[in-house]
C-alpha positions, 0 to 999 in steps of 0.5 A: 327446898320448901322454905317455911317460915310460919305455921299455924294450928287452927283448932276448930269445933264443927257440929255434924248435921246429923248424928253418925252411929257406927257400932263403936259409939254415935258422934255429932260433934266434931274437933280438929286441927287445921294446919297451915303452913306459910313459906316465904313466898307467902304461899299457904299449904293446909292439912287437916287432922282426922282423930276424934275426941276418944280414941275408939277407932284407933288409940289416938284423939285429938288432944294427942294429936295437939300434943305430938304436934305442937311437942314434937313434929313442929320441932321436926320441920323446924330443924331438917331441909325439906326437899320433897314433902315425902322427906317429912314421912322418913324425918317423922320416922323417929316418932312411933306411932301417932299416924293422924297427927304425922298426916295432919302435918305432912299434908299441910306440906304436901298442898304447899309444895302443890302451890310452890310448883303451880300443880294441882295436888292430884298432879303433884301424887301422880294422880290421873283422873279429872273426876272421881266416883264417889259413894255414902256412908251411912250410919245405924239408923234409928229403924230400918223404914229411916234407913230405906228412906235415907238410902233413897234420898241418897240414891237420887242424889245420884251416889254410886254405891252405899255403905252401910254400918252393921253390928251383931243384932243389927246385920242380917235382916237389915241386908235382907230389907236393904236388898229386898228394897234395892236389888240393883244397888252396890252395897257394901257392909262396914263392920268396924270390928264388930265380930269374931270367928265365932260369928262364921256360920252368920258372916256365911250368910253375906253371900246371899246378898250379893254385897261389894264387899264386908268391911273389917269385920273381925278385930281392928289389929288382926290379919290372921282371922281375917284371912281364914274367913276369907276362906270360909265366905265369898263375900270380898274381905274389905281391911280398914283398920287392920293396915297402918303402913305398907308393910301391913298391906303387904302381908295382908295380901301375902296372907289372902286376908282380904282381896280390897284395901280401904286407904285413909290418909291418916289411918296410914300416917299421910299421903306418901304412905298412902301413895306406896300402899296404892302402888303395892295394890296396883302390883298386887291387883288388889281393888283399893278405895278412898275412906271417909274420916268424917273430914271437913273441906281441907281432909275431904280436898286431899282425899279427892287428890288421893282418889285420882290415883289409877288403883282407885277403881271403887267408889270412896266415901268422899261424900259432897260437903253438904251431906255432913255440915250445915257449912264448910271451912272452904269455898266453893264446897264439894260438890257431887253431882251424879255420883262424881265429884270434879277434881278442881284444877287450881293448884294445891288442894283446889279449894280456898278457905272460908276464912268467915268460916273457919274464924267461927268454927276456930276455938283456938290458935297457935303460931309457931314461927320459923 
């Protein structure tokens, strides 16, 4: 049994350090919820929700979040035994959808479960490495001399690979400069859905720049497309919003649509989601890795437990705190030094929460007792 007697949603607002531009949009400022769950042992378990303010990388936002949450998953852990925080995945089951939101909840679970047994997350997922490659991601720069200086900066920070955001128009000769610049570098190009079939003969074109990987490039719900441009390009096909459950990877990867796997932990509805995708590509051979949604310290904590599973054989985009905000919600911050970060061996997520920080960056909070 894992015994809760209180929860609590934090709703914070954090400003970014700088602007981050994909071809969706440019985002400085982001909301969130943190949720706490309390057991009666006073043990403090916390998730953090990923959704943005508009629903432009899936359909949902962080006022449907609040909403799922608060009307109906709350309701959930309420009236059901709680055994195993992979019992939250099949009691959220009834709920259709709303990935982010069941995620948010189920990894509040999941840190407290760690806690309860006096394990580390990583441990309690089966993770089993102490430290973690880590990459960046990097936005559309406002010109191309602003994205080599960023790539720089980076690269002496000591990051193991580069992500970089592309859109039609701001693609080919990009690459060209970038690897012109840097002809060593892991690079790969993150698309967010940016194209269509009709852009073969210019994705052809990736090959020449010896690139890890093109991350979604066709459209967020396809897997169809997506396998005959893998025909068409030996770049490796990196599927991100394509996959929302096992299922998805499954027959993405009966289909070749993609020879990599980008698993984000709400994107896919929480850990144990994510923990039977890995699995799948572990059986499969198919590369997997860690995406970043942007998260403040509780989101980038589960992604550095997730990452210490076996199958997480390419750098994620769990980035140190600092590269995103002037200050996080926990202490200490994360670190990475030299392209790793060290997986912390406290039980839970690792990390405590800067409750200084967290009470200014908190807008509001509602407490639902058990």
């Amino acid at each position: 049994m894992i015994p809760i007697k209180k929860i609590n949603l934090h709703k914070l607002s954090m400003k970014l350090k700088n602007p981050f531009s994909t071809s969706f949009g440019t985002l400085q400022n982001k909301d969130f919820f943190i949720i706490e769950a309390i057991d009666v042992n006073n043990n403090h378990g916390y998730g953090e929700s990923v959704a943005f303010l508009s629903p432009w990388y899936t359909e949902e936002t962080v006022q449907t979040n609040e909403h799922i949450i608060t009307d109906f998953l709350i309701d959930i852990i309420r009236e059901n035994n709680i055994s195993h925080p992979d019992d939250v995945n099949k009691l959220f089951s009834s709920i259709r959808g709303n990935r982010m939101a069941k995620a948010a909840v189920e990894g509040a679970i999941w840190d407290l479960y760690a806690k309860q047994k006096g394990i580390t997350l990583a441990e309690a997922l089966g993770g089993i490495k102490t430290e973690i490659d880590v990459g960046i991601s990097i936005g559309i720069q406002p010109t191309i001399e602003d994205l080599l200086n960023t790539i720089h900066y980076q690269l002496k920070q000591g990051y193991k690979r580069v992500k970089l955001k592309i859109k039609p128009g701001v693609d080919i000769e990009l690459l060209h400069e970038v690897r012109k610049a840097f002809p060593d570098t892991p690079i790969m190009a993150d698309a967010n859905s940016a194209y269509t079939l009709n852009n073969v003969e210019l994705l052809k074109q990736l090959d020449d720049f010896d690139l890890m990987m093109i991350e979604q490039p066709l459209a967020h719900d396809d897997i169809i497309n997506h396998a005959k441009l893998q025909k068409e390009i030996n770049t490796p096909i990196c599927l991100d919003e394509s996959i929302h459950s096992y299922e998805d990877a499954r027959k993405a990867i009966e289909l070749g649509s993609c020879k990599i796997i980008n698993i984000k932990i709400g994107r896919v509805g929480g850990l144990t989601e994510a923990k039977r995708i890995h699995d799948l590509c572990r059986e499969n051979d198919v590369a997997v890795w860690c995406g970043g949604m942007l998260e403040a310290g509780v989101g980038r904590a589960h992604n550095i437990a997730l990452t210490t599973l076996p199958q997480f054989n390419l750098p994620g985009d769990t980035a140190g705190s600092v590269h995103y905000w002037e200050q996080d919600i926990i202490t200490p911050e994360v670190t990475a030094n030299d392209g790793l970060i060290h997986v912390p061996d406290k039980p839970g997520i690792g990390y405590d929460i800067d409750w200084k920080a967290m009470k200014h960056y908190t807008i509001n909070k509602i407490t639902f007792d058990f």
